[in-house]
C-alpha distance (Angstrom), angle and dihedral (degrees) to the residues before:
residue distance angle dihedral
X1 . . .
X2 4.00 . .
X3 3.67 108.7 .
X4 3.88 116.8 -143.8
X5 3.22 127.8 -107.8
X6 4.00 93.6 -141.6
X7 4.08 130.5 0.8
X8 3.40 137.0 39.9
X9 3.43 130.3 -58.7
X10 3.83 125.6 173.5
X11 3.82 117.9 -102.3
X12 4.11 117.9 -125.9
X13 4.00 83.7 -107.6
X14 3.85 91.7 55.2
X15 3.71 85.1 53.8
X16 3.92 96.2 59.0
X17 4.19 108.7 93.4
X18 3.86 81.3 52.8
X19 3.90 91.9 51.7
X20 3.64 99.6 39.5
X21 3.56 88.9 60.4
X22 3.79 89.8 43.8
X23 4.10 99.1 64.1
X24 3.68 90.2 29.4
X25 3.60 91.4 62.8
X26 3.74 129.5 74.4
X27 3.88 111.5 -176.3
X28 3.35 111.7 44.5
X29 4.08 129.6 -173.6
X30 3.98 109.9 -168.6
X31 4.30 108.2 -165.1
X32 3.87 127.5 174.1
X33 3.29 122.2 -153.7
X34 4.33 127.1 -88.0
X35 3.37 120.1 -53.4
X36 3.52 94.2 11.9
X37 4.06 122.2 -140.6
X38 3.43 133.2 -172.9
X39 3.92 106.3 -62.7
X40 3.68 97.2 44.2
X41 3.68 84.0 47.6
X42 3.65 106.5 46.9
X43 3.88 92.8 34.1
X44 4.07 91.5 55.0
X45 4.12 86.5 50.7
X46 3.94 98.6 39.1
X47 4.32 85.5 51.6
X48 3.98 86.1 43.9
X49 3.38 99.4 63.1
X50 3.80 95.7 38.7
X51 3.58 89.3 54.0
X52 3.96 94.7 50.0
X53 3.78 91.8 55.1
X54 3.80 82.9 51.1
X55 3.80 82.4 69.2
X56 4.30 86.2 -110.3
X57 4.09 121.8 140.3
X58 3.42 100.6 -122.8
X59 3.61 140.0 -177.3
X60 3.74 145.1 172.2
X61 3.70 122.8 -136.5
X62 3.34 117.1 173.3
X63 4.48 129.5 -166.7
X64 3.97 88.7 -131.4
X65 3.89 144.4 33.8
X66 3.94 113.5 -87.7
X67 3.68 112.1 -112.6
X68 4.13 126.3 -100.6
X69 3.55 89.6 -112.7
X70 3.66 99.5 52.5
X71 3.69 101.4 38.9
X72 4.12 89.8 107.2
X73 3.87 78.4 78.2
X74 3.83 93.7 76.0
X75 3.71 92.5 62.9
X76 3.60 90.7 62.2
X77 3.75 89.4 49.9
X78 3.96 133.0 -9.7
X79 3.92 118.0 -105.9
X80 4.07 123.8 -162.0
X81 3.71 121.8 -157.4
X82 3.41 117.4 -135.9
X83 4.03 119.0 -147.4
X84 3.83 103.1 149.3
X85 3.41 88.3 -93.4
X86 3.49 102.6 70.5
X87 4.17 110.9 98.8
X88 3.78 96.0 -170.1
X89 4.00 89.1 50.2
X90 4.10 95.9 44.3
X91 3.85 82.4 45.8
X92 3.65 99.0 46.2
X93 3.89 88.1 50.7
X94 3.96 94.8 47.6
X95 3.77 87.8 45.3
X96 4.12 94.5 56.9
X97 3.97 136.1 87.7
X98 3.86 95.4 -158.9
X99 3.59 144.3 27.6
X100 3.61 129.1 -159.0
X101 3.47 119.9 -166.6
X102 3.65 107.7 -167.3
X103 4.48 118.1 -162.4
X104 3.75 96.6 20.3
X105 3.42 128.7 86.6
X106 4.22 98.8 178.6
X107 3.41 124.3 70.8
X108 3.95 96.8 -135.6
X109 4.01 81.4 67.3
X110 2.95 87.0 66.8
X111 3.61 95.2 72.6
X112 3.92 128.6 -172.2
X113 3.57 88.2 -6.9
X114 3.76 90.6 68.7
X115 3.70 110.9 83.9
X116 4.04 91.7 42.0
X117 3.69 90.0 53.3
X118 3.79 93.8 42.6
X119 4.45 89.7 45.1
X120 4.21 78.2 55.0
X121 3.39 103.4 57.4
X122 3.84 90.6 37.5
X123 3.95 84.0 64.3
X124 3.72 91.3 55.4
X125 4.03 101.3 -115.6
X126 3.88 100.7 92.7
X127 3.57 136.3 78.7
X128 3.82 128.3 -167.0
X129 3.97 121.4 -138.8
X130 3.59 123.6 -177.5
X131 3.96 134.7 -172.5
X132 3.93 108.1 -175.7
X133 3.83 135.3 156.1
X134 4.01 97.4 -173.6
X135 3.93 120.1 108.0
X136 3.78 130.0 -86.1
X137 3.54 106.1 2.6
X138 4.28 133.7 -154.7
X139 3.01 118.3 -96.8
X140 4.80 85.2 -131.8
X141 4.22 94.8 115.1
X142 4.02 131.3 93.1
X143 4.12 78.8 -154.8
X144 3.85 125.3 20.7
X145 3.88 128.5 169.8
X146 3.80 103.9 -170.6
X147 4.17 113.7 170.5
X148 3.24 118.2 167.0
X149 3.65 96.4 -175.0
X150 3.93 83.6 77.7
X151 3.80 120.0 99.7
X152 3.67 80.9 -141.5
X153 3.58 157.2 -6.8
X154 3.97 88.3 -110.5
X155 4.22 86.5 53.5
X156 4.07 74.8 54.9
X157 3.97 98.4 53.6
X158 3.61 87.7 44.7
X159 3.53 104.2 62.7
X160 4.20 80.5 33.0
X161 3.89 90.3 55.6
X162 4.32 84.9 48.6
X163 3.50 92.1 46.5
X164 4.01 90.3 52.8
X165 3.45 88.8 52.5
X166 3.76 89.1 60.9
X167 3.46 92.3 56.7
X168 3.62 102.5 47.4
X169 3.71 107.0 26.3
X170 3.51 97.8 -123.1
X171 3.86 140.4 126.7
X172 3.56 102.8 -121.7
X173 4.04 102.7 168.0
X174 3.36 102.8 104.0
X175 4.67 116.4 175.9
X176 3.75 83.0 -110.1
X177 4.07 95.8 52.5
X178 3.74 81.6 39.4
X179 3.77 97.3 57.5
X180 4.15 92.8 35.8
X181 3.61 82.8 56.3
X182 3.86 100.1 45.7
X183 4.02 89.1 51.1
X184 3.97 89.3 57.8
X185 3.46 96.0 44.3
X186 4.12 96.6 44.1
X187 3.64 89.1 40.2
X188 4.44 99.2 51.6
X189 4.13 89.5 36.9
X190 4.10 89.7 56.9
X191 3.65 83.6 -115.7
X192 3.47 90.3 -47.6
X193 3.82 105.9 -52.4
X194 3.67 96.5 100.0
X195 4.14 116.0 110.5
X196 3.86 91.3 -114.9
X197 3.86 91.1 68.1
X198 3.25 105.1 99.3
X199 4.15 131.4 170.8
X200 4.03 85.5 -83.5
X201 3.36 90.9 58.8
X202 3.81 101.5 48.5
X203 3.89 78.4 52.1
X204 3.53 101.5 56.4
X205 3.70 83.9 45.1
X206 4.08 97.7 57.1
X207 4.29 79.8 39.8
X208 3.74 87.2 55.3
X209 3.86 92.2 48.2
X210 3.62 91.8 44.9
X211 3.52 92.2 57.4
X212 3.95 87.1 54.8
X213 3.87 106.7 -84.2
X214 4.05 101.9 151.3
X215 4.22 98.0 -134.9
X216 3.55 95.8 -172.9
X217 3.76 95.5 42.1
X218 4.08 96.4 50.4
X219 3.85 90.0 53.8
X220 3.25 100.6 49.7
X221 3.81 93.3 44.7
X222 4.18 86.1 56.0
X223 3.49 104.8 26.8
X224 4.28 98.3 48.3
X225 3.32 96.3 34.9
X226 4.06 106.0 106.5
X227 3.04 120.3 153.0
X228 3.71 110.0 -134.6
X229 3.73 88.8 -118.9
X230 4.01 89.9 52.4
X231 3.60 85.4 55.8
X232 3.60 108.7 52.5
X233 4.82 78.3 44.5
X234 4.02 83.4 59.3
X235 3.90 90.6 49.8
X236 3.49 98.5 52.4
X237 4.03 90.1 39.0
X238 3.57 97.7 55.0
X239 4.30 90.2 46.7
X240 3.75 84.9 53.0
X241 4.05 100.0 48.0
X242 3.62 112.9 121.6
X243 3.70 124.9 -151.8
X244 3.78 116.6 -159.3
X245 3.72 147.6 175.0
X246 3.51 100.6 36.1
X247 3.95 93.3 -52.7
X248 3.56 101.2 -49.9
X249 3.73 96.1 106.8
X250 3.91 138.4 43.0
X251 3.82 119.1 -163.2
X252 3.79 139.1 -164.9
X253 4.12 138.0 177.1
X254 3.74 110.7 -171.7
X255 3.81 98.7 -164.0
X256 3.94 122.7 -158.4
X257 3.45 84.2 -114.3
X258 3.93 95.5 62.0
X259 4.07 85.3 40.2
X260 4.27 89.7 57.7
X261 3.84 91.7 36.1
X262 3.65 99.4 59.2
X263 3.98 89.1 32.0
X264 4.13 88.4 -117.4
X265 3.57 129.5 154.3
X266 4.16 125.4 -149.0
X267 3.74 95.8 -95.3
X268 3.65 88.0 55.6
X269 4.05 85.8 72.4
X270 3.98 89.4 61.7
X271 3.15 92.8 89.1
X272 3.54 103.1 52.1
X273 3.62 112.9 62.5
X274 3.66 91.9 85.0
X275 3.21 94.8 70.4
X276 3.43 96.3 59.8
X277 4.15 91.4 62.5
X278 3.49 87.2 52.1
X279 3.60 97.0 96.9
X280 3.90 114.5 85.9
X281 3.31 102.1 -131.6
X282 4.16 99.4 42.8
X283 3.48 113.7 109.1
X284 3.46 107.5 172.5
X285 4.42 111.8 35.4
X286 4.11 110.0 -166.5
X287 3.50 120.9 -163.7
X288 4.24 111.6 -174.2
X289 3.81 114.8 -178.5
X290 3.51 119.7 -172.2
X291 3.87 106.2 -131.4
X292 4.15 120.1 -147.1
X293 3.90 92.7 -110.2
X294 4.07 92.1 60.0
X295 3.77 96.8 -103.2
X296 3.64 123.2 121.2
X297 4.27 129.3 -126.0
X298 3.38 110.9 -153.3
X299 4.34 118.6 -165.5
X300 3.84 116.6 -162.8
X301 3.81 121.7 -165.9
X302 4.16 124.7 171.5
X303 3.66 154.0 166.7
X304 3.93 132.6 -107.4
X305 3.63 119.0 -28.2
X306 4.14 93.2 -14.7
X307 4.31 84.3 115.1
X308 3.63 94.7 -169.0
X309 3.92 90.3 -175.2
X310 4.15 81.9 87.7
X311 3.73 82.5 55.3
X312 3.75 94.2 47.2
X313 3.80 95.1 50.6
X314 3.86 99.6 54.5
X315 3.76 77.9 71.7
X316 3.81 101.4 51.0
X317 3.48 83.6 -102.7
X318 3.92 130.1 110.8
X319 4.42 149.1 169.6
X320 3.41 134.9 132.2
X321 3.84 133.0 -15.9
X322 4.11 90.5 -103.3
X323 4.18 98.1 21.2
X324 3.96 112.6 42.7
X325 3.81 129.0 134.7
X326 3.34 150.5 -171.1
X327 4.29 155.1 -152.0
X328 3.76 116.3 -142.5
X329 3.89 117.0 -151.3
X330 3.74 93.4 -132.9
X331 3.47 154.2 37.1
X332 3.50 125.5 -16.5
X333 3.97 94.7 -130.2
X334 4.14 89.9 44.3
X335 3.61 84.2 54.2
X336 3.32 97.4 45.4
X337 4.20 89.3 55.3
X338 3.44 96.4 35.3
X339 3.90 90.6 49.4
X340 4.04 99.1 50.1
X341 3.90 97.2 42.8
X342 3.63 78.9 52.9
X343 3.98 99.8 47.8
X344 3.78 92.9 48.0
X345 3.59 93.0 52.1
X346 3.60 92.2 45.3
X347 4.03 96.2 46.3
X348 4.01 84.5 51.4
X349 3.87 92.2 50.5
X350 3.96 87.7 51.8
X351 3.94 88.4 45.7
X352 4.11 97.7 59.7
């Protein structure tokens, strides 16, 4: 395994709650949390397969629909959504002896998927795994391994996947765990510009290509992808973007309304949140998307020390210090108050 040149990295030791449960196991169900990106996606499918060649039954059953632009994913391994309708998905989870949830580190992330997993365990034939990178974690698991030093949760399953292989003996990196794990990794790092990518990570990257990830191929497959839908969402989103108190912040509502009208779904707003940063002198972006049962989902993104994950938590929400979010219990236009008061006294706190 490449050793970093700076940082922490877990040892193969660290590693061995997690893997002890692992090859005890038999019936596995891997999950990522709601409206699943990148890193929840391709760490879920990179574990998969590794599993499955550890002769395990796995499966992956997921809260929400994958995204257009990640659907490639379920050729490398087959995902089930689970909506409490879904037989193979209820039966799948009543079938298995552990869950990971990989990118998530609350249980309400964890969506519909939540009070079935939680009615398992209470029966005495489930345990819950989790491999997370995010900030201030529940306390929901029997085994967690949260670092948020980690660009990542794939950076996690890497040196997981490594570790494993010390313990067995066996090559495990496969092209297809190679690429799963190149998508998370690209994906969570902002294809690596983000301040958490450090010299390790640009190694594990030119490892992961080495090992037969297809760089070029992956980005293009996520990255110019649009659906012609999405497109026509980010044309009406960026004509409706907001910039307020003298620069500092960026706002935008997507209403259900601008959702039907441009024939968009709610991962099709993914994508636009970076535009709202793009503005030099923004230091807080909010994205607020009214959801189809009422609720609100709030995105923050922000410069420097502005640690909006303080922000997101007031809310029940949580993330990183510059990438948190959010979902408010109530009205859009309540949120939408409550929210700015909120953010202006908050960007003035982190001014003095």
């Amino acid at each position: 395994m490449i050793v970093p040149e700076y940082g922490r990295t877990l040892k193969s030791e660290e590693w061995s709650p997690i893997i002890d449960v692992l090859l005890t196991g038999q019936h596995f169900v891997l999950t990522t949390h709601e409206n699943s990106d990148g890193d929840g996606l391709g760490s879920e499918v990179a574990l998969a397969i590794v599993l499955k060649a550890l002769g395990k039954e796995v499966s992956i059953v997921n809260p929400t629909e994958v995204p257009p632009n990640y659907q490639f994913l379920k050729q490398l391994y087959p995902m089930v959504l689970f909506d409490n309708k879904s037989e193979e998905a209820i039966q799948e989870l009543s079938l298995c002896d552990v869950v990971v949830l990989l990118d998530a580190n609350l249980r309400d992330r964890m969506g519909s998927l939540w009070p079935h997993v939680s009615f398992s365990r209470e029966l005495g034939n489930l345990k819950l795994v989790c491999v997370d990178h995010h900030l201030e974690p529940d306390d929901f698991t029997d085994v967690m391994i949260c670092e948020n030093y980690a660009s990542s949760t794939g950076e996690l399953v890497y040196a997981l996947i490594y570790a494993l292989q010390d313990r067995t003996g066996r090559e495990l990196f496969t092209t297809e765990v190679a690429e799963a794990l190149y998508v998370a990794v690209m994906t969570d790092t902002g294809s690596f510009r983000f301040p958490k990518t450090t010299p390790y990570v640009y190694q594990l990257a030119g490892d992961l290509v080495s090992k037969g990830a297809d760089a070029a191929k992956i980005y293009d497959m996520i990255y110019n992808s649009l659906t012609p839908q999405a497109l026509k969402l980010l044309g009406a989103a960026l004509s409706a973007i907001t910039i307020l108190d003298n620069g500092n912040i960026s706002w935008l509502f997507i209403s259900q309304d601008m959702l039907k009208s441009t024939g968009s779904k709610l991962f099709d707003t993914d994508l636009i949140i970076r535009y709202l940063l793009s503005v030099p002198s923004v230091r807080i972006a909010v994205l607020m998307v009214e959801m189809q049962d009422g609720r609100t989902k709030a995105s923050f993104r922000s410069r420097g020390n502005i640690f909006v994950n303080q922000l997101a938590k007031k809310y029940g929400g949580g993330g990183h210090m510059n990438a948190a979010g959010c979902l408010f219990q109530f009205s859009s236009d309540k949120a939408q108050k409550v929210l700015l008061e909120d953010l202006r006294q908050f960007l003035k706190n982190n001014q003095e």
